[in-house]
N, C-alpha and C positions, 0 to 999 in steps of 0.2 A: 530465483524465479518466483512462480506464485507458490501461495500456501491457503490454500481453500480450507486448513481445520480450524484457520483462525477463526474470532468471531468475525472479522470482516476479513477482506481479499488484502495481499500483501506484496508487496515487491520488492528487492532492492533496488535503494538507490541507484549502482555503481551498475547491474544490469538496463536497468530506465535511460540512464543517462550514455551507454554506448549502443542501445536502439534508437537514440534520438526520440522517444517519446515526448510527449509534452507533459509537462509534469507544472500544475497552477498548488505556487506556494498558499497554505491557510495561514490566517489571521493568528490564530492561538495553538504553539504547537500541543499535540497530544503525546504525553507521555505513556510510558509503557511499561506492562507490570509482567514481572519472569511468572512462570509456572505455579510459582509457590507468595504468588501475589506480593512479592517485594516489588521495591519500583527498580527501573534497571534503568540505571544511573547513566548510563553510555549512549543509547537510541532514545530518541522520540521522533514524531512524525512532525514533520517541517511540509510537504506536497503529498498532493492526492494526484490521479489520474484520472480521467472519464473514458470509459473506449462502451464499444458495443460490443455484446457476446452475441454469435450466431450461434444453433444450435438445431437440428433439424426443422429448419424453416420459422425458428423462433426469432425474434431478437429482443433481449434486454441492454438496457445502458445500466452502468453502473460503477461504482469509485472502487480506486484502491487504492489503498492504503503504501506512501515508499518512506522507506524506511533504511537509516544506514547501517550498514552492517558489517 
């Protein structure tokens, strides 16, 4: 699902992909660094997502970040 403690918003891929979202692949994947700032050799981000957040009468747009897992 999501994970708001990230520094940005996250997804899984394998959740992304059986809602049918749209997911627009980026140019250069971004690599991912564990807890303990090693790089974690198994994920990087390959697609972002755009949606809009409603939230009492607000709305922002905004990316997240999918990611396999």
């Amino acid at each position: 699902m999501l994970d708001g403690r990230a520094i940005k918003l996250v997804i899984s891929f394998e959740f992304a992909r059986k809602q049918e979202f749209k997911l627009n692949k980026i140019e250069r994947p971004i690599y991912v660094r564990n807890i303990d700032s090693t790089s974690n050799k198994k994920k990087q981000i390959e697609y972002i997502m755009e949606i809009n957040i409603f939230y009492k009468g607000h709305r922002e747009r905004t990316e997240i970040n999918v990611i396999e897992g």
